[in-house]
C-alpha positions, -999 to 999 in steps of 0.1 A, spaced: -544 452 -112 -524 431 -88 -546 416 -57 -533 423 -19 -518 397 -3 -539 385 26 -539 397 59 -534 366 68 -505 346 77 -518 314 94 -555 321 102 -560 285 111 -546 299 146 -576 317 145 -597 288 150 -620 281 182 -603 244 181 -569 255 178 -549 249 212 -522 274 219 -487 263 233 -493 295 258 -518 303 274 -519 342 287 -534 346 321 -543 309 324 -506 299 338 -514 295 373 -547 273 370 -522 252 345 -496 249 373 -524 237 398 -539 211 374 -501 201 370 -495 194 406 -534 181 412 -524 151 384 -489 153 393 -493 118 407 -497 99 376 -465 109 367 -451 87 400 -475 65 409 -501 62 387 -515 32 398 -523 44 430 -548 67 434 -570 85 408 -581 126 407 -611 144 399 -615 180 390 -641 208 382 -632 235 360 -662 260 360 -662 296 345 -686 314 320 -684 313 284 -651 325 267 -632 326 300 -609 295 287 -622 267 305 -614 241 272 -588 256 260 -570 251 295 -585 212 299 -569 207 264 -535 220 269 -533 209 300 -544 171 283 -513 179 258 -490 186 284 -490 159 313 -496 129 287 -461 143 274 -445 141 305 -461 111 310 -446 93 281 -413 105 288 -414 90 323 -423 58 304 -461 60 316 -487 49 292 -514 78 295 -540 85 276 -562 121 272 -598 117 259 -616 153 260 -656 145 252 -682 175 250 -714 159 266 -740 179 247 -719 164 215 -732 130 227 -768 144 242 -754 141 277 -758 98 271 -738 82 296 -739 54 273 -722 75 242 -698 88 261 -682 61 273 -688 48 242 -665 71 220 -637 71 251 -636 36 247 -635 37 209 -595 53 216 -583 13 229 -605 -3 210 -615 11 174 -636 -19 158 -658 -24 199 -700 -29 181 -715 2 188 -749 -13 197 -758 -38 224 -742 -32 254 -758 -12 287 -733 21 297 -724 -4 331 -714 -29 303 -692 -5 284 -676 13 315 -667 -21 331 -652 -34 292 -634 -2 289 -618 -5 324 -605 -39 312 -591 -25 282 -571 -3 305 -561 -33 329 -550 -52 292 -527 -21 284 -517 -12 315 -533 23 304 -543 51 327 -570 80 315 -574 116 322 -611 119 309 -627 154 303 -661 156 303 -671 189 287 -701 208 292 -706 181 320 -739 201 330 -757 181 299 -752 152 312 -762 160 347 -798 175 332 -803 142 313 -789 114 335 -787 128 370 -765 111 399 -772 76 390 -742 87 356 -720 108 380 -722 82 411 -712 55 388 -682 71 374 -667 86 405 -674 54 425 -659 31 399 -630 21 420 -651 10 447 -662 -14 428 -626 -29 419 -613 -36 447 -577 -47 446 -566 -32 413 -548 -6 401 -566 31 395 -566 40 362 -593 63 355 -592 103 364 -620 130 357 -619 165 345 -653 179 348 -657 211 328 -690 238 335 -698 272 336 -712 271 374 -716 249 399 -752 252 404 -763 222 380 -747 202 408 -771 207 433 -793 182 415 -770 154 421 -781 133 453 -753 143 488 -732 115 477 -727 117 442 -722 157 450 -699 148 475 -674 123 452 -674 152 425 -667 183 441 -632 172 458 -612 196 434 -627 223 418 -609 253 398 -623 289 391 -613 308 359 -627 344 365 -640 366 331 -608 384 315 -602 419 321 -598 447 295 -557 439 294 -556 407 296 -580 399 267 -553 427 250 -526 399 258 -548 374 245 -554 389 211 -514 400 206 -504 363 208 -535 353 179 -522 386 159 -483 376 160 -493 337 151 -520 344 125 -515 380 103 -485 394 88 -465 415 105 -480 454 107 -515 446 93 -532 447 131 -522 479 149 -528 484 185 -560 508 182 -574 475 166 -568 449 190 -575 473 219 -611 481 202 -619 441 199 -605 440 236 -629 462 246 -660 450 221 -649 417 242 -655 427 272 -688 444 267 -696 407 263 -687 397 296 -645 391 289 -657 365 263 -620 360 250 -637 337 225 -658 364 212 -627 383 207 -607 361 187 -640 349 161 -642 389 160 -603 394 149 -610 368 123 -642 377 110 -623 414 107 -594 397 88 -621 384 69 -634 418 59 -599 431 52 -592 406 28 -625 413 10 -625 446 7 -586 445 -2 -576 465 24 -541 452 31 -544 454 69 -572 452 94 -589 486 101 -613 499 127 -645 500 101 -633 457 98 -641 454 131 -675 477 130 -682 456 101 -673 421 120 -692 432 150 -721 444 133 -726 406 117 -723 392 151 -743 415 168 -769 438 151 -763 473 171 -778 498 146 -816 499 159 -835 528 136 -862 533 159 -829 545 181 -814 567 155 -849 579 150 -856 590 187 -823 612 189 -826 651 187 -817 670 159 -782 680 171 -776 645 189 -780 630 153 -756 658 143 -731 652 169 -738 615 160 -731 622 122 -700 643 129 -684 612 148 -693 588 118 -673 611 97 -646 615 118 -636 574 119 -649 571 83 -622 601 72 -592 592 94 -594 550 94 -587 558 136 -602 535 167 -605 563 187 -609 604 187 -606 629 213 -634 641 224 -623 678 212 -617 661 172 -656 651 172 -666 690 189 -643 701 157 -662 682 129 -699 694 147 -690 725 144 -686 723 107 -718 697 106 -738 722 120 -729 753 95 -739 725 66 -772 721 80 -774 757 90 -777 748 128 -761 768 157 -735 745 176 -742 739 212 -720 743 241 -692 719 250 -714 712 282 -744 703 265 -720 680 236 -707 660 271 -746 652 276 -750 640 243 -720 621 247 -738 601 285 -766 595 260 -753 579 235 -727 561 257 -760 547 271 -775 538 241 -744 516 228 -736 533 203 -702 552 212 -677 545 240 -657 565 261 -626 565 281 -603 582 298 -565 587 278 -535 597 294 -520 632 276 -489 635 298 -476 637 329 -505 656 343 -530 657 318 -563 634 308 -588 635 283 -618 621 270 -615 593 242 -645 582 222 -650 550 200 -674 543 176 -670 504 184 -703 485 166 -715 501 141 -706 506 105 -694 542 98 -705 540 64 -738 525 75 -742 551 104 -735 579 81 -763 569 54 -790 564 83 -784 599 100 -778 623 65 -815 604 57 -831 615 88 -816 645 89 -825 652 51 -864 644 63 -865 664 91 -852 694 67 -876 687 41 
């Protein structure tokens, strides 16, 4: 028998090092790091910039330094401007001032000994290499929190003061300081705080739609076309933003999905890929949970496992699951309860993680209740409850 092609087109765009020509809801903070550096497209050797980027994790904060990096050293070159980008994560380098500089020199000259020399040696050697090449520097300092925690204000006075000690020449080093808060800076001394905090750019958590956005882009650049339907970005969307808008989270979870499409030969990605993906990433199914549940919550439970097990669906109404109760209850010879007391056990498992609901559109006037069975296996969920359920007959 003849395998499935892959799911997969180009999963590579997939990848959390992969820099996207567009960035979806990140246009605006791109504009304003544009016209913050816009300078060094004109006069470069007059004046140089500094810049915070702070957000929490997965809001884009990288991703943005880096195509912003991309972007103005092309302009740069085309105006006939020798610029060069150098994007360093600090923790990469233990948060050593020393390293740092170290590795950005390493871009001007490749062969500089990597051993006796103080980081006030290497900053003052590097600047000369600049002066030699008439170069001018955009440096990023990633996860510049590290190297606050292990080399306090003496590092970041030294780097934002620099030109204060070269008096007379031209200004050719600019900083990009990228962290998830601000409140790591409160341990720098007043005037090293003071030099850093000139610019600083907030990128708040992604909502619900715009992680949607997000994940349409990756789909169109990395799958083949029809193998990622709607239901299934919308159900990573809103895995994603259970973890705080984490758009990062959301991608690793469309390609660890992918992933279980391809090896279970599926031929497109499916809701129960993205149970499965999610399930790896984050263990939901707690037994002691399961466990706990009344006997007709674990039916009402089982009945919804079935339902996305049978139909391969993201979501079902509320009215679907109420149908395949009913006939879970005449298996295990139980009376169904009321629509009233189903809504309850709907709150309570809502509570518990284990399904989600929302509110769906049905026309011009009418709404009603959509339920997801985001996390957790069907398969898996299935097997747990028809166990317990067995015992409890026995």
């Amino acid at each position: 028998m003849t395998p499935r092609r892959s799911v997969f087109k180009d999963e590579s765009k997939l990848d959390i090092n992969y820099v996207p020509r567009r960035l979806p809801h990140r246009e605006e903070e791109h504009r304003l790091l544009m016209e913050f550096f816009n300078f060094l497209l004109r006069f470069p050797e007059r004046m140089a910039q500094r810049v915070i980027i702070t957000g929490d994790v997965g809001t884009g904060k990288t991703v943005l330094a880096q195509r912003f990096g991309t972007d103005i050293t092309s302009e740069a070159n085309k105006q006939g401007v020798n610029l060069r980008y150098i994007h360093v994560n600090c923790r990469e380098y233990r948060g050593k001032l020393f390293l740092i500089l170290q590795h950005a020199l390493t871009a001007f000259r490749p062969t500089f000994p990597s051993r006796g020399y103080s980081a006030e040696e290497i900053l003052r050697i590097f600047m000369q290499a600049l002066d030699e090449d008439n170069a001018f520097v955009i440096l990023t300092l990633d996860e510049f929190d590290t190297l606050i925690e292990k080399e306090g204000s003496e590092a970041v006075y030294t780097l934002t003061r620099l030109q204060e000690m070269r008096t007379g020449k031209p200004q050719r080093l600019s900083l990009i300081s990228v962290m998830r808060d601000l409140k790591s800076t409160e341990r720098l001394d007043a005037s090293a705080r003071s030099t850093l905090q000139r610019n600083v750019i907030r990128l708040e958590r992604y909502l619900k739609d715009q992680l949607v956005d997000i994940l349409n882009d990756r789909v169109a650049m990395a799958f083949e076309p029809s193998t990622v339907s709607e239901d299934v970005v919308d159900l990573v969307a809103e895995l994603a933003v259970s973890e705080s808008g984490n758009a990062r989270f959301a991608i690793e979870l469309l390609w660890r999905a992918g992933k279980y499409a391809d090896a279970e030969d599926a031929g497109q990605v499916e809701p129960e890929c993205v149970r499965k993906a999610v399930s790896s990433i984050l263990p939901t199914l707690r037994r002691s949970e399961l466990t706990a549940l009344g006997r007709h919550e674990k039916l009402f439970l089982l009945s919804a496992a079935r339902i996305f097990k049978e139909s391969q669906k993201a979501y079902a109404s509320l009215s679907e699951v109420e149908g395949a109760y009913a006939v879970v209850c005449e298996e295990y010879n139980e009376t169904p309860k009321s629509h009233t007391q189903l809504w309850k056990y709907v709150q309570l498992l809502s509570a518990l993680g284990i399904l989600k609901t929302s509110v769906a559109s049905t026309g011009a006037h009418g709404r009603s209740t959509r339920i997801s069975l985001p996390a957790v296996p069907t398969v898996e969920l299935e097997r747990e409850l028809s166990t317990l359920l067995e015992k409890e007959r026995a």
